[in-house]
C-alpha positions, -999 to +999 in steps of 0.1 A: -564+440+783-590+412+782-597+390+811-588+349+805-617+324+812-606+306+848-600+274+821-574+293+800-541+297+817-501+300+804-491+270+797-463+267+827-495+274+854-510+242+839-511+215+865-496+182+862-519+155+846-546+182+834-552+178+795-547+211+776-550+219+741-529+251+730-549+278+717-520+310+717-483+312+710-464+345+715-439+332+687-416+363+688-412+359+725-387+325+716-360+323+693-365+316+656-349+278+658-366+272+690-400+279+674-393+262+646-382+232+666-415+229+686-436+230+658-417+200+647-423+183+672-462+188+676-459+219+699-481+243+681-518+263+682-546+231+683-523+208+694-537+188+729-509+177+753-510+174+791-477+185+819-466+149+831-436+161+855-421+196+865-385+196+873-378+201+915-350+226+912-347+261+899-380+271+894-395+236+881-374+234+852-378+217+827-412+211+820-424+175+808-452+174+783-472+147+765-477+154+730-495+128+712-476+099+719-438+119+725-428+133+756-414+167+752-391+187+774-397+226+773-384+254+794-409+274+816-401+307+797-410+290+764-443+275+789-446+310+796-453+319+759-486+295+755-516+301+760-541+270+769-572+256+777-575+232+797-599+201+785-622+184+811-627+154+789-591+141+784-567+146+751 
C-alpha cells in the first residue's frame, strides 16, 4: 500500500475552512443513486470545495461543503470515500 503525501487526506479528515480539490473517489464504496447524485451536484474527481461546518452530534455528521457556489451536505462515510488534496492557495 502506498504512503499519502501529508497534503492528501480522506476527505472527512479535512479541516474546516481548508480548500481541497478531490483527486479519488472509491465510487463502489456508495450506492449507485448516491453517486450519481454527487456528481450532479459538482461532487466529483477535480472538483475544489472546502468543509464549512461539521455536525456536533454522532460523530460530526453531516458534513457541510462548499462546492463552487452550493453548499452541499454529505455523510462522513461517503467523506470517507474521497480522496483530497488540500490547496494552500484557496479554491
Amino acid at each position: 500500500m502506498n504512503a499519502m503525501p501529508d497534503s492528501v487526506m480522506t476527505l472527512d479528515k479535512l479541516p474546516v475552512g481548508k480548500n481541497a480539490r478531490i483527486v479519488a473517489v472509491d465510487w463502489a464504496a456508495l450506492v449507485e443513486e448516491e453517486a450519481l447524485r454527487l456528481r450532479a451536484l459538482g461532487v466529483d474527481v477535480g472538483s475544489k470545495l472546502s468543509v464549512s461546518h461539521r455536525g456536533v452530534f454522532g460523530g460530526a455528521d453531516p458534513l457541510a461543503l462548499r462546492v463552487g457556489r452550493m453548499t452541499v451536505a454529505l455523510r462522513r462515510a461517503h467523506a470517507r470515500a474521497m480522496q483530497v488534496a488540500v490547496l494552500e492557495n484557496g479554491l
